[in-house]
C-alpha positions in Angstrom: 18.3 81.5 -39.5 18.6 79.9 -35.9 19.2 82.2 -33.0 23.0 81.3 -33.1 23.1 83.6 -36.0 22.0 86.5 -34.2 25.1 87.4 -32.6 24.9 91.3 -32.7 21.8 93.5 -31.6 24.0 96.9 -31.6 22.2 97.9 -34.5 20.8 101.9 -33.8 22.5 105.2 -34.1 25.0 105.1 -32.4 26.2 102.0 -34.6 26.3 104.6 -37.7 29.6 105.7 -38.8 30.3 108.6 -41.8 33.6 108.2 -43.6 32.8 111.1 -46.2 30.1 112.8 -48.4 28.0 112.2 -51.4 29.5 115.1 -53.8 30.3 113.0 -56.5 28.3 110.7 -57.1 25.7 112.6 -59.7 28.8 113.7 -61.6 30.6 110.4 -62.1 27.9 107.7 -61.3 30.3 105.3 -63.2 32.7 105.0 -60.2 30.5 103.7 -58.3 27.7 102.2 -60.1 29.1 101.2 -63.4 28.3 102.4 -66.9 25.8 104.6 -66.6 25.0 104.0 -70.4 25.0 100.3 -70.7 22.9 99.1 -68.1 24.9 98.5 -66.1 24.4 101.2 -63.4 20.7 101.5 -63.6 20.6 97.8 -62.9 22.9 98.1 -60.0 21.0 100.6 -57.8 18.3 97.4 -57.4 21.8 95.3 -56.1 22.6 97.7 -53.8 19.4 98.1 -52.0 18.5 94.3 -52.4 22.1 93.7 -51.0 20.9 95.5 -48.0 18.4 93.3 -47.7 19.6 90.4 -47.7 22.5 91.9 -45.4 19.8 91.5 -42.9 18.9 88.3 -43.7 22.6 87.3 -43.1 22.1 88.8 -39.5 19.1 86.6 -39.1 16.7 89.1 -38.9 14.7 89.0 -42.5 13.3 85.7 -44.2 11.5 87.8 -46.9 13.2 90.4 -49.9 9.8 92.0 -52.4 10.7 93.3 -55.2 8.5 95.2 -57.5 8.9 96.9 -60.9 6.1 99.4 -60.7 4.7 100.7 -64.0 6.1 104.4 -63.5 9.2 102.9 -64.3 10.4 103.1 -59.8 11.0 100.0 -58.2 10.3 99.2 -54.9 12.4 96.9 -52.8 11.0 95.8 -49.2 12.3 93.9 -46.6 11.2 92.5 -43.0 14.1 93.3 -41.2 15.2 95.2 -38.0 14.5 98.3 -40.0 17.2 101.8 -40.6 17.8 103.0 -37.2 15.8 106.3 -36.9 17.8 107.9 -33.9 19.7 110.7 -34.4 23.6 110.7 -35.1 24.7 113.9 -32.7 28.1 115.0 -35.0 25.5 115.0 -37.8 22.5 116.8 -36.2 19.7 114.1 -38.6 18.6 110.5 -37.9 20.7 107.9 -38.7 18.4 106.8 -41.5 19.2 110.1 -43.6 22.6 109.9 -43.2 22.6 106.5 -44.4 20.9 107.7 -47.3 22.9 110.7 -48.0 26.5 110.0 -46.9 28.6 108.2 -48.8 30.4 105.6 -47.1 28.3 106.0 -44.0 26.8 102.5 -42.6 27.2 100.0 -39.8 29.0 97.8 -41.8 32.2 99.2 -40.9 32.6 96.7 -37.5 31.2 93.5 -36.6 28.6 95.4 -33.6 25.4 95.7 -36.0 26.4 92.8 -38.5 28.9 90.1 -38.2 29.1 89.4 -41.9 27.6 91.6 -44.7 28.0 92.1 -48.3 27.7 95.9 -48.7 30.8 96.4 -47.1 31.9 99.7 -48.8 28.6 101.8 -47.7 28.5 103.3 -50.4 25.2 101.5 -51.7 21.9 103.0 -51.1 23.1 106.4 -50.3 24.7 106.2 -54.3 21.2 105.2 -55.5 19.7 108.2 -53.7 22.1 110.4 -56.0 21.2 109.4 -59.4 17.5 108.8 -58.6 14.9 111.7 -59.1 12.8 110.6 -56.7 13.6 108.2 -54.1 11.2 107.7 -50.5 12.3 105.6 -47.6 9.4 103.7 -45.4 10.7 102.0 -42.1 8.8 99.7 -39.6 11.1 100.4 -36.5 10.2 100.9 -32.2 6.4 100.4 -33.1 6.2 103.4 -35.5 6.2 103.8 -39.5 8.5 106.7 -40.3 8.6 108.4 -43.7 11.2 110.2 -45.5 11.3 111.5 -49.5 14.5 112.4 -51.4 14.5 114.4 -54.8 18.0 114.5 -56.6 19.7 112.8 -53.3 18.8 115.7 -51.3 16.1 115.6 -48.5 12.9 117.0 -49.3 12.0 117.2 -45.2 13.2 115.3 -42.0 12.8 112.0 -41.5 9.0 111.6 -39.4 6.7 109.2 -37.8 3.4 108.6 -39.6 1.7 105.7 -37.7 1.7 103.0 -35.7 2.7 99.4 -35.9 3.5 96.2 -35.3 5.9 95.1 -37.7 9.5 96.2 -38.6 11.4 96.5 -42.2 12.0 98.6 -44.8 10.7 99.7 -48.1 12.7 101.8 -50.5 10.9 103.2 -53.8 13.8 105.0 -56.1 13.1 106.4 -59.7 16.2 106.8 -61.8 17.1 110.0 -62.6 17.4 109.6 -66.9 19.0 112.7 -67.0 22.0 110.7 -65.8 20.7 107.5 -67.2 20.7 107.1 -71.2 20.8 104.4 -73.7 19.3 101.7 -71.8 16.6 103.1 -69.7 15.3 100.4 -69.0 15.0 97.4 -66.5 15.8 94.4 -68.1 13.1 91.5 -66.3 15.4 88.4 -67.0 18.3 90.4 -65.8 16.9 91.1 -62.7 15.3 87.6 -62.1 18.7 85.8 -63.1 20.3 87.8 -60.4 17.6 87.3 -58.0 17.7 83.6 -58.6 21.5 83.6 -57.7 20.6 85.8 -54.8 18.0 83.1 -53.3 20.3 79.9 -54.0 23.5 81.7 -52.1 20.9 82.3 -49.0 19.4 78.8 -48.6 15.4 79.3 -47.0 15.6 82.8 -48.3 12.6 83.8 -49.8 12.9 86.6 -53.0 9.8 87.9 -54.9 9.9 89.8 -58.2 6.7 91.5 -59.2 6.5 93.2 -62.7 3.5 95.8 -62.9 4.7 97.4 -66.0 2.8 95.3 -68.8 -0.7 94.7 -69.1 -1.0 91.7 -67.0 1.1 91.6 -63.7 4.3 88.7 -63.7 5.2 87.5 -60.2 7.8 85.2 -59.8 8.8 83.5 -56.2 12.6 82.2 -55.8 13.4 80.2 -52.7 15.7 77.3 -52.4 15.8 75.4 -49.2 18.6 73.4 -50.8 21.1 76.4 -51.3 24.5 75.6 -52.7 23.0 72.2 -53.8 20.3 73.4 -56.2 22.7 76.2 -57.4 24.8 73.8 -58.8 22.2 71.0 -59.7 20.5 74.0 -62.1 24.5 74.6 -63.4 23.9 71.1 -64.6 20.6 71.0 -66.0 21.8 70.8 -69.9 25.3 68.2 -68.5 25.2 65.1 -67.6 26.4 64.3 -64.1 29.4 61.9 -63.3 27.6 61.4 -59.9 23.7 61.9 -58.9 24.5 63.5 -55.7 25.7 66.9 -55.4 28.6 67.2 -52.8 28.1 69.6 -50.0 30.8 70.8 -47.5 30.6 73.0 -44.4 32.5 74.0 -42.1 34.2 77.2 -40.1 37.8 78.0 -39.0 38.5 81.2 -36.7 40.3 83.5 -38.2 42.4 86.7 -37.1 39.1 88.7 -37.0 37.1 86.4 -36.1 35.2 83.2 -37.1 35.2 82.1 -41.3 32.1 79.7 -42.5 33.2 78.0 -45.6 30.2 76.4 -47.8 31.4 74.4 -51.2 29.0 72.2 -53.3 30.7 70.0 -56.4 29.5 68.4 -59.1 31.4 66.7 -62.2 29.8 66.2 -65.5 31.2 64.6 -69.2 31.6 68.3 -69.9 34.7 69.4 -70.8 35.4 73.0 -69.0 35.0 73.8 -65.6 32.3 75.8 -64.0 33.3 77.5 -60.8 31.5 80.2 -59.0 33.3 82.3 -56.2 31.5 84.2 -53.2 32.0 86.4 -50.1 29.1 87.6 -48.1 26.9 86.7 -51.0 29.1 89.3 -53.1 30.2 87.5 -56.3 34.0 87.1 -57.0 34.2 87.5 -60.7 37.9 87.0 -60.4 38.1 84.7 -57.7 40.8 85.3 -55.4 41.9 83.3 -52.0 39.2 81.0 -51.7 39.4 80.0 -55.5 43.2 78.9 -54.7 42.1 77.5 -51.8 39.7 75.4 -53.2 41.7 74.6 -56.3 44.6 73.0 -54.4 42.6 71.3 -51.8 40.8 69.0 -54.7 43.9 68.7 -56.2 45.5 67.4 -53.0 42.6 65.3 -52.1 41.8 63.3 -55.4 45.0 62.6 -56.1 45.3 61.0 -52.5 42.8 59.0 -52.7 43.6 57.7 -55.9 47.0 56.6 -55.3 46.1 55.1 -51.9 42.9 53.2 -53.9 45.9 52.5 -56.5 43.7 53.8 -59.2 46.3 55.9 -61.3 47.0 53.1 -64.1 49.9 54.3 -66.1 49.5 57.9 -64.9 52.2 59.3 -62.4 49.6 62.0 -61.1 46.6 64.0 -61.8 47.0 67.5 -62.4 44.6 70.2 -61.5 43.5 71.1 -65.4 42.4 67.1 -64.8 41.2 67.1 -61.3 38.8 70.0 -62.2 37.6 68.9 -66.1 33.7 69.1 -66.0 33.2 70.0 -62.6 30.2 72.6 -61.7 31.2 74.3 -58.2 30.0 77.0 -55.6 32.0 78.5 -53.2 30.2 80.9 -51.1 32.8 82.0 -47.9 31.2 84.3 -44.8 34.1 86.7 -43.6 33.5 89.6 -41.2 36.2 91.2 -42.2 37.1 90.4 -46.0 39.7 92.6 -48.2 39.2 93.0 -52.3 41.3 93.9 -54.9 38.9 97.3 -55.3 35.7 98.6 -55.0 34.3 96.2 -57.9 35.2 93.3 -55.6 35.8 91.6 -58.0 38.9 89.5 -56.3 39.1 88.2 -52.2 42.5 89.1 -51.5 42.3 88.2 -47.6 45.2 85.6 -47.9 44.2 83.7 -44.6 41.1 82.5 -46.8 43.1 80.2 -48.8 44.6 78.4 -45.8 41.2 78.2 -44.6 39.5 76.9 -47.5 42.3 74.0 -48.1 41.9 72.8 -44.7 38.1 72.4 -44.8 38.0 70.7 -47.9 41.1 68.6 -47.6 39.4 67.2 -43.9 35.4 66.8 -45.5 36.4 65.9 -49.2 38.1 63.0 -47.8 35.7 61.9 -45.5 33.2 62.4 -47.9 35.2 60.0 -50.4 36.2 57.1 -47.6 31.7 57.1 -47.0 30.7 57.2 -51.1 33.9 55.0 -52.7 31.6 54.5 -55.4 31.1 57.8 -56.2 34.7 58.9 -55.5 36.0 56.0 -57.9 33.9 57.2 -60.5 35.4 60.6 -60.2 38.6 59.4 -60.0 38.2 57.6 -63.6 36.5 60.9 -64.9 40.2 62.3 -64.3 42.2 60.2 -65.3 40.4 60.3 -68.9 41.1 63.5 -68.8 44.3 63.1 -67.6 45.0 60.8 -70.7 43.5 62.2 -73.4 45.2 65.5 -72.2 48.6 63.2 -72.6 47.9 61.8 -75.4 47.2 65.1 -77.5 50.4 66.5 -76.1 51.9 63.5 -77.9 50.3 64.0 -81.2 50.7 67.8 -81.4 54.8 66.9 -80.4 54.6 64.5 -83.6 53.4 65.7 -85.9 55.4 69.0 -84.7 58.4 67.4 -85.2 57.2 66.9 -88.6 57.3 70.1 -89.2 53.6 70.2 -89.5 53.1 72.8 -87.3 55.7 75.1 -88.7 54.2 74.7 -91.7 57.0 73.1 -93.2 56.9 69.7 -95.3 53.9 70.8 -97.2 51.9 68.2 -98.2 52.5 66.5 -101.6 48.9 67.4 -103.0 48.8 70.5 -102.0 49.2 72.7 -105.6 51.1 75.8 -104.0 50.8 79.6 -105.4 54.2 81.5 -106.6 53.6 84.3 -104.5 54.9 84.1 -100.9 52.4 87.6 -99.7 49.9 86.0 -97.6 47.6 89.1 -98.2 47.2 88.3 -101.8 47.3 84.6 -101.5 44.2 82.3 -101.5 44.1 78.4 -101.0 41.3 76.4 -101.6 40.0 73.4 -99.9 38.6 71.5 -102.6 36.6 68.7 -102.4 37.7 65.4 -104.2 40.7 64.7 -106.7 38.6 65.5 -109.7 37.1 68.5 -108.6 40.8 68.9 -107.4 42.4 68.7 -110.8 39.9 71.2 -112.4 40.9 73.8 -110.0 44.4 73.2 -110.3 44.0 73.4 -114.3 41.1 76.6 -113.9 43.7 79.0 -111.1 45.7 81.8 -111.2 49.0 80.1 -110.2 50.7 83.4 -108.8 48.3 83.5 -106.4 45.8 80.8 -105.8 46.8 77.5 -104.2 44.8 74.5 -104.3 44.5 71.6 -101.8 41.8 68.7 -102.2 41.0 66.5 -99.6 39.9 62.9 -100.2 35.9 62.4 -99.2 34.6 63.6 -96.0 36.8 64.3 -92.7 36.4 63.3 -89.4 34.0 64.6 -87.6 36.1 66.4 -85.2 33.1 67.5 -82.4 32.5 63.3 -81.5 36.4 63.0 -81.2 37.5 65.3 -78.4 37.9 62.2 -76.0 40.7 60.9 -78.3 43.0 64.2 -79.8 45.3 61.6 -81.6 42.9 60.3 -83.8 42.2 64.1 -84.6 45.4 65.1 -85.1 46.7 61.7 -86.7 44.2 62.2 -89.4 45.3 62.6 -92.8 42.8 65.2 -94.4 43.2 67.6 -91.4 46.7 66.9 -91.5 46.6 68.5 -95.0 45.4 71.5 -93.7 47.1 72.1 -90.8 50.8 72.2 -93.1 49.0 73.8 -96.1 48.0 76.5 -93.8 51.5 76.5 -91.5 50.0 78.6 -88.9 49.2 76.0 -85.7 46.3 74.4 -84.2 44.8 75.2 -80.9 42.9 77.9 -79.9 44.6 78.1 -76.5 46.9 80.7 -77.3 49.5 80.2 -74.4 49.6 77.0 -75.7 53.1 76.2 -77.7 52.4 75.9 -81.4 48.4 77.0 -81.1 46.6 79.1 -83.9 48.0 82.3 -84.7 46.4 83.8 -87.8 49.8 86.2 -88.1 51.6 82.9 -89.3 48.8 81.9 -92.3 50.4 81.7 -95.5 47.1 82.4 -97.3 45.4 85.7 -96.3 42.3 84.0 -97.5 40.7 80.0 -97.0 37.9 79.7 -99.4 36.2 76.1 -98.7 34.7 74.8 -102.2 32.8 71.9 -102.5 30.0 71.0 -104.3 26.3 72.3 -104.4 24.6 70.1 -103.3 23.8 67.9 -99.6 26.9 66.5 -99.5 28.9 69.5 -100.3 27.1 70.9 -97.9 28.2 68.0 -95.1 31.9 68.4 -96.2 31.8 72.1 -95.5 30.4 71.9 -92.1 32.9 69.6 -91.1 35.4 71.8 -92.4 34.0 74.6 -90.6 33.2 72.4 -87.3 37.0 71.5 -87.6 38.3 75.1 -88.0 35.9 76.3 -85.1 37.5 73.6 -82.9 40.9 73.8 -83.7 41.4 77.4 -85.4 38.6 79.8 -84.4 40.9 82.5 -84.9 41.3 82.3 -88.6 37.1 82.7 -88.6 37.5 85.4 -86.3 40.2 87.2 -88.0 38.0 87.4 -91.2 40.2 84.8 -93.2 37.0 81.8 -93.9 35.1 82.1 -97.2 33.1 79.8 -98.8 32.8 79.5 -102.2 29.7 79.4 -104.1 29.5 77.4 -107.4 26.6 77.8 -109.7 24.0 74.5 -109.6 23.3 75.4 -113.0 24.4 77.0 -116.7 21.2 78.3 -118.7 22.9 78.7 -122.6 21.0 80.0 -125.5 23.4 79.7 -128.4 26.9 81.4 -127.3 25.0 82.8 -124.4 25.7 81.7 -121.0 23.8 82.8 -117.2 25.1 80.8 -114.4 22.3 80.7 -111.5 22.7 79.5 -107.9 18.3 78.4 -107.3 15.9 77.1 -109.4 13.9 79.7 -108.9 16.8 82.0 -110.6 17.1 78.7 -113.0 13.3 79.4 -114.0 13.5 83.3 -114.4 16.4 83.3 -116.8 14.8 80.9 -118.8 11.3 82.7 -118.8 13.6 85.7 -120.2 15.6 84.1 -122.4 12.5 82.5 -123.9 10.5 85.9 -124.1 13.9 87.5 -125.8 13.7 84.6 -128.5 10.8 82.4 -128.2 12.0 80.1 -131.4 15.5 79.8 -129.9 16.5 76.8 -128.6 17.2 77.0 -124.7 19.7 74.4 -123.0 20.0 74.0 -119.1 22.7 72.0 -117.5 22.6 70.7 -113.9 26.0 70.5 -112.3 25.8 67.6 -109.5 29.6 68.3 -108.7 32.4 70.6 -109.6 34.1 68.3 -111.6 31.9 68.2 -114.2 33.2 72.2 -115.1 35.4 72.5 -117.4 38.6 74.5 -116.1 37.4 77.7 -117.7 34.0 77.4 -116.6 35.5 76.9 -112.8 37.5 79.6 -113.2 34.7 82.1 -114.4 32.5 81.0 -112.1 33.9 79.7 -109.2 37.7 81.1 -109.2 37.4 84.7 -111.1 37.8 87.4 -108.5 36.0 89.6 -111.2 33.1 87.2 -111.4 32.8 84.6 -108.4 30.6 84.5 -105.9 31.8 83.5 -102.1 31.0 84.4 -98.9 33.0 85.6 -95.5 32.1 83.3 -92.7 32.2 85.8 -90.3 31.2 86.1 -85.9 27.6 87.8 -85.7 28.2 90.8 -84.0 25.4 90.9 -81.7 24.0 87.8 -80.0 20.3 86.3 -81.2 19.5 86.8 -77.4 20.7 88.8 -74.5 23.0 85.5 -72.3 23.5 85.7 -68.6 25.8 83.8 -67.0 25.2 81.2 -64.4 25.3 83.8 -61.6 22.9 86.8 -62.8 25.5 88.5 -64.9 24.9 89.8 -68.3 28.0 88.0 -70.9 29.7 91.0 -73.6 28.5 90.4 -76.7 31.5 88.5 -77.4 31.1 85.8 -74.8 27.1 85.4 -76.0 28.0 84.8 -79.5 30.6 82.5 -78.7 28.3 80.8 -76.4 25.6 80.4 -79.4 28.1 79.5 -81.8 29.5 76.6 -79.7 26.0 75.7 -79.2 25.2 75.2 -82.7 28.6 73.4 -82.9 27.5 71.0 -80.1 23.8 70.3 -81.6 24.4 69.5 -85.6 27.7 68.0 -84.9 27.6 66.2 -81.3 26.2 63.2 -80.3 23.0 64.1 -78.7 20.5 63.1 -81.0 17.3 64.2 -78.8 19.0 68.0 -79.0 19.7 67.8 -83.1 16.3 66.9 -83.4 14.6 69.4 -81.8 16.6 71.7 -84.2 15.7 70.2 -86.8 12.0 70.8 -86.4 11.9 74.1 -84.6 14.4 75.5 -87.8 12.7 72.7 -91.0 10.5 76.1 -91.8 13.1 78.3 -92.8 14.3 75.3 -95.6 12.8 77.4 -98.7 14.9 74.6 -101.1 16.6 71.5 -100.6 18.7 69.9 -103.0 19.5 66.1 -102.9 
C-alpha cells in the first residue's frame, strides 16, 4: 500500500463505538457463526479474526497476516498492524481493546474515521469468537508497549495490562474453541483453511499470508502472496481450461459515490469451457450471491462485445449476442472497495447498494472498450468465441423445436421399433435399451408384455460428450431419437427450460440398459449413460437407471443349469459340480452376446424379476474427496459429487487424450478381469 491509501489515522478509543452486548452469542452461535456442527462455525472464528487483519492491510497499515494451527488444537492469528487501541472508552469504564472483544457489534468500522473500507463491517467478528472459545488471549504491540489480556468463556479473566516494551506494533490473537459448543467436526480442516487463505492473498495483491500447521509430527508451512492479484486469481481459475486469449484482462478504476469514493477492480478471462465462472467481492468479503456489481458487470460486457462486434461487422448471420453468449467460458473477478456497502443480511451474501451497478457498467463499458480498440486481435478472437456460442445455442433451439413438433418430446409418435408394454402405470413399467436387432428380438420374444417394453438400438450411439459444439447433430440422431419418444419425458437438464427432463412425465418407472458382456457392451452402456448424464441426469438422480447384468456363461451338468457372471465363479461351479459327480459329463457355454440366449434363457436370466440380476446406477452420496470451490468455500455434498461425476464424464468420454490416459494408468490396478 502507497501512502495515498492511508487516508484515516483516527484509529484509538475514541474511534470505538458499542451498538449492543454479547449475551447471545454462546447460546445461538449459529446466528452468527454458522453451523456450529458442520464446520462451519469453528472454521469461521479464523475468518473473522484474519478478516481483521487484513482489514488493516486494506488501511495500509499491515503487509503481513501469520497464521498458526498450534498442536493444542488454538490457533494463533498475528498481524503487523496499528494494533487494538488500548485507551479506555469512558461510557464503558475498560479499554477499548476489551470492549472490542466483548461487545457485540462494537468496532470502528461503523464510519469511515479509523478505516475507509473494511470487510468486517458488522463488528460482530472477534468479539463472537471470544464467546464460543474457552480460552482466548489478546497480545497487542501499540504506543511502544506490549499489553496482555486473557479471556475464558468470553468473559475477562483481568484488565487489559502492559507487560513490556517495544518497538513494533500488531496484534496476536490465540483462541481455543470451546467444544462444549463445538461437536461433530472438531476439527480444523488444513486445505480448508489454506484454500481460503489462498483467496484471501489473490484479492489483496502484495499481501503476504502464512499458514503454519504444528499439529502433526513434522511442522507444514505454507506462504501465499500474489503480487499479480486479480490476475493470478483468475489465471489459477484456469489452470485445468484452455484460454481463448493468453493475457488475462485487468480493469481498474474508481467513481465517487454518495458516500464517498468506489474502486472497482475486474480481471476476465475466456476459455473453450462451456459455463461461466464469476466471482463477486466487497471489501474482500465474498458475494456468494452476487448482487449490484454482478449486474453491473454483466450488462456492461454485454453492451461492450456486442459493440464492438457490430461496428468490426463481425456478427455473420447473427442479429445480436446475448449475455448467456457473451459470458460462455469466461473466468472473472470482481473485487469492488465501498466504504459504505449494504447486504441482503448478515451472511452478506448479496451487495444490494444499487449505485454499485451504475458504477460498475460505467468503468467497464469506458476500459473494456479501450482495452479492445488496443488488442483487436484478442477482442476478435473473443468475439468469435461468442458467436459459436451464440450459434450452437441457435441451432439447438432449432432441433429441440423439430423434433418437438414431432411430438418427440411429448412423447408422442413412439418410434416404430420400440416393442411397447400393455400397462400404462409407469411405476410398474420397465423398458429396456437393448443392444442390436437380434439381441432385440430375443427380448421381445423372452418379456412379460404387460409390463416390459423393449427398444433396441442399432450399434453404438454418438458419443454425445465430443458433440456439445453442434446440439443438432445430437438431437438429429436417430438412436437417441429412439429414446427420447420411448421415454416421453424431455431432454435437458435445465429445468426452466421448455420441454427439459422431468422424471414425473417417464412412462417407464424403470430404464434397464442391457447389452452384452463383454468390451463392447461395455462401450455401448457408457455411451448410454454418458448420454443420459448429459441430457437427463434427473432420471439417474431420481433412481430410474439400472443396468442389467447378463450371465457370460451357462455351466450344465445334465438337466442342471448355474449361470455365472466371472470366470472365477465359471471355475468354482465347475470344481463342485465335478466333486458332486466326478464321471458326469460337465458342459460350459460362453455367451459372446445376448442373442445367442434363447428367449427363455433371457428371460430367466436376464428379464425374471424373480431371478435377474441388475444394478441401480445411482449418485454416491458422499464425495471421494472434500471440494472447495474456486474461492475457499467448501461445496454440499451434492455440488462435490456432481463435480466428480462430470469429471469422469469429461475424462473417458472427452477429447483430451493426455487426461484419459492418466486415468487409465493411475485406475489399470483395480482391472481384476478383462474380457475381450
Amino acid at each position: 500500500m502507497n501512502g495515498e491509501n492511508k487516508m484515516v489515522d483516527e484509529y484509538d478509543a475514541a474511534s470505538i463505538q458499542v451498538l449492543e452486548g454479547l449475551e447471545a452469542v454462546r447460546k445461538r452461535p449459529g446466528m452468527f457463526l454458522g453451523d456450529p456442527h458442520d464446520g462451519s462455525a469453528l472454521h469461521h472464528c479464523i475468518w473473522e479474526v484474519v478478516d481483521n487483519a487484513v482489514d488493516e492491510h486494506l488501511a495500509g497499515y499491515n503487509s503481513t497476516v501469520e497464521v498458526n494451527l498450534e498442536k493444542n488444537g488454538s490457533v494463533t492469528v498475528i498481524d503487523h498492524g496499528r494494533g487494538i487501541p488500548v485507551g479506555k472508552i469512558p461510557e464503558e469504564g475498560v479499554s477499548a481493546a476489551e470492549v472490542i472483544m466483548t461487545k457485540l457489534h462494537a468496532g470502528g468500522k461503523f464510519d469511515n474515521k479509523a478505516y475507509k473500507v473494511a470487510g468486517g463491517l458488522h463488528g460482530v467478528g472477534v468479539s463472537a469468537v471470544n464467546a464460543v472459545s474457552e480460552k482466548l488471549s489478546m497480545t497487542i504491540h501499540r504506543d511502544g508497549k506490549v499489553w496482555t489480556q486473557n479471556f475464558v468463556r468470553g468473559k475477562r479473566k483481568a484488565v487489559l495490562k502492559a507487560t513490556g516494551k517495544t518497538t513494533s506494533t500488531g496484534t496476536t490473537i490465540n483462541f481455543k474453541p470451546d467444544m462444549k459448543i463445538f461437536s461433530d467436526v472438531t476439527d480444523f480442516d488444513f486445505e480448508q483453511i489454506n484454500t481460503r487463505l489462498r483467496r484471501t492473498a489473490f484479492l489483496n495483491a502484495g499481501l503476504q499470508i502464512w499458514l503454519r500447521d504444528f499439529r502433526g509430527q513434522d511442522t507444514v508451512e505454507i506462504e501465499h502472496k500474489y503480487d499479480g492479484g486479480l490476475r493470478q486469481y483468475v489465471e489459477s481459475m484456469n489452470e485445468k481450461k484452455k484460454a481463448i486469449h493468453d493475457e488475462v484482462i485487468h480493469i481498474l478504476g474508481s467513481k465517487d459515490g454518495d458516500k464517498g469514493e468506489v474502486l472497482v477492480e475486474v480481471a476476465l478471462q475466456w476459455t473453450d469451457a462451456y459455463s461461466e465462472s464469476i466471482h463477486c467481492f466487497t471489501n474482500i468479503i465474498h458475494n456468494t450471491d452476487g448482487g449490484a456489481h454482478l449486474s453491473g458487470l454483466k450488462s456492461s460486457l454485454t453492451r461492450t462485445v456486442n459493440s464492438y462486434a457490430q461496428s468490426r461487422k463481425l456478427l455473420k448471420n447473427v442479429s445480436s449476442l446475448s449475455g448467456d453468449d457473451v459470458r460462455e467460458g469466461l473466468s472473472a473477478v470482481i473485487s469492488i472497495k465501498h466504504p459504505d456497502p449494504s447486504f441482503n443480511a448478515q451472511t452478506k451474501a448479496k451487495l444490494v447498494t444499487s449505485e454499485v451497478a451504475g458504477i460498475v457498467e460505467q468503468i467497464v463499458n469506458d476500459k473494456l472498450g479501450d482495452y479492445f480498440e488496443e488488442n483487436p486481435a484478442v477482442a476478435r478472437s473473443i468475439v468469435e468465441k461468442v458467436v459459436l456460442a451464440s450459434k450452437a445455442r441457435e441451432a439447438a433451439r432449432k432441433a429441440r423445436d423439430l423434433t418437438r413438433r414431432k411430438g418427440v418430446l411429448e412423447g408422442g409418435g413412439l418410434p416404430g421399433q420400440l416393442a411397447d408394454c400393455q400397462s400404462r402405470d409407469p411405476a410398474e413399467c420397465e423398458l429396456y435399451i437393448v443392444e442390436g436387432e437380434s439381441a432385440g428380438g430375443s427380448a421381445k420374444t423372452a418379456r412379460d408384455r404387460r409390463t416390459q417394453a423393449v427398444l433396441p438400438l442399432r450399434g453404438k450411439i454418438l458419443n454425445v460428450e465430443r458433440q456439445q459444439r453442434n446440439l443438432t447433430k445430437v438431437f438429429s440422431n436417430e438412436q437417441i431419437q429412439r429414446m427420447i419418444r420411448a421415454l416421453g419425458a424431455g431432454v435437458g437438464n435445465e429445468e426452466e427450460d421448455e420441454g427439459a427432463f422431468d422424471p414425473e412425465k417417464l412412462r417407464y418407472g424403470k430404464i434397464i440398459i442391457m447389452t452384452d458382456a463383454d468390451i463392447d457392451g461395455a462401450h455401448i452402456r457408457t455411451l448410454i449413460l454418458t448420454f443420459m448424464w448429459r441430457f437427463m441426469r434427473r432420471a439417474i438422480a431420481n433412481g430410474n437407471v439400472y443396468i442389467a447384468a447378463p450371465p457370460l456363461f451357462s455351466v450344465s451338468r445334465g438337466k442342471h443349469t448355474e449361470w455365472v457372471h466371472t470366470e472365477k465363479d465359471r471355475d468354482a461351479v465347475v470344481k463342485r459340480l465335478q466333486k458332486e459327480a466326478p464321471t458326469a459329463k460337465i458342459n460350459v457355454q460362453r455367451y459372446k452376446g445376448l442373442g445367442e440366449m434363447n428367449p427363455e434363457q433371457l428371460w430367466q436370466t436376464t428379464m425374471d424379476p424373480e431371478s435377474r440380476t441388475m444394478f441401480q446406477v445411482k449418485m454416491p452420496e458422499k464425495p471421494s474427496e472434500v471440494r472447495f470451490t474456486d474461492v475457499g468455500e467448501q461445496m454440499s455434498d451434492e455440488e462435490a459429487v456432481e463435480g466428480e461425476v462430470n469429471e469422469l464424464f469429461s475424462i473417458l468420454m472427452g477429447e483430451d487424450v493426455p487426461d484419459r490416459r492418466a486415468f487409465i494408468e493411475k485406475n489399470a490396478s483395480k482391472v481384476t478381469a478383462l474380457d475381450v
